[in-house]
C-alpha positions, -999 to 999 in steps of 0.1 A, spaced: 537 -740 483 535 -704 467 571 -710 448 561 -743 435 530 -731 422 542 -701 403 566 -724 389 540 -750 378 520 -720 362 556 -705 345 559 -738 329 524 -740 313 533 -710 296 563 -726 285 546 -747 270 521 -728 247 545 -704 239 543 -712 205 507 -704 199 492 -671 201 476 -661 231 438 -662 242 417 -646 264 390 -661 285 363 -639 303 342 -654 329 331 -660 367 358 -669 390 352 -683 429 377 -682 458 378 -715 479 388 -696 508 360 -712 532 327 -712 539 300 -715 505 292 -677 504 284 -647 475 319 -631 490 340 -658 470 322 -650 440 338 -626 414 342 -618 378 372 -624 360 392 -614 329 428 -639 315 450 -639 295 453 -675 281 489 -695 267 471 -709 236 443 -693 215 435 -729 207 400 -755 212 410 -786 233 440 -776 247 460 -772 283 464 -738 288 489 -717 311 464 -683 325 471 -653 344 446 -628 353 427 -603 377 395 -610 392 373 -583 409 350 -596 439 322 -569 441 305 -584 474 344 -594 494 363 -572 516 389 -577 493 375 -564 465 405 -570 434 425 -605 425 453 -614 410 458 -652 401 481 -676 380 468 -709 373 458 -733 343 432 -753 330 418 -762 297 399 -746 266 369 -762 252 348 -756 218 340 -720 230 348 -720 270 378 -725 295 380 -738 327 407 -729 352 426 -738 382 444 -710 402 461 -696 430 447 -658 437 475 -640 457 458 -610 470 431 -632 482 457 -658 490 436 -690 485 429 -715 455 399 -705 429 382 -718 402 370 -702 371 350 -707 344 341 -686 310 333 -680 280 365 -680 251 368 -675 214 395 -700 202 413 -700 170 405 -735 151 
């Protein structure tokens, strides 16, 4: 599952590796669970494509002030919007599936 992921996410980048990159920075939340304030985190990424209404390829880190686990490290991607992104991703230090949402500045 891992393997196949990173190579989904490797290929996203692939892909908008023509355009500059982006940065999104935003709230992230692990779906490791049960609904609590623990899978809730703030996150910074680094985006394939500096562009509005786009697929995007995003890594990043993610720190979780109220987890055990306090830092994250996730590859994923999603899609940009006028000035926001959402993502899908796989955090590997938390080693479950998150979500994030933020705010972007995209090049038009």
């Amino acid at each position: 599952m891992k393997k196949t992921l990173l190579a989904a996410a490797l290929s996203a980048f692939a892909i908008g590796a023509q355009a500059d990159p982006g940065y999104m920075l935003g709230v992230s939340y692990s779906l490791n669970g049960q609904a609590s304030m623990k899978n809730l985190g703030f996150s910074a990424k680094v985006l394939s494509s500096d562009r509005e209404d786009k697929w995007v390829g995003a890594a990043g880190v993610s720190v979780f002030p109220w987890a055990d686990r306090k830092l994250g490290l996730d590859v994923g991607g999603g899609y940009t919007f006028e000035n926001s992104t959402a993502l899908v991703s796989y955090d590997f230090l938390q080693a479950s599936p998150q979500v994030s949402v933020g705010w972007t500045d995209p090049d038009r």
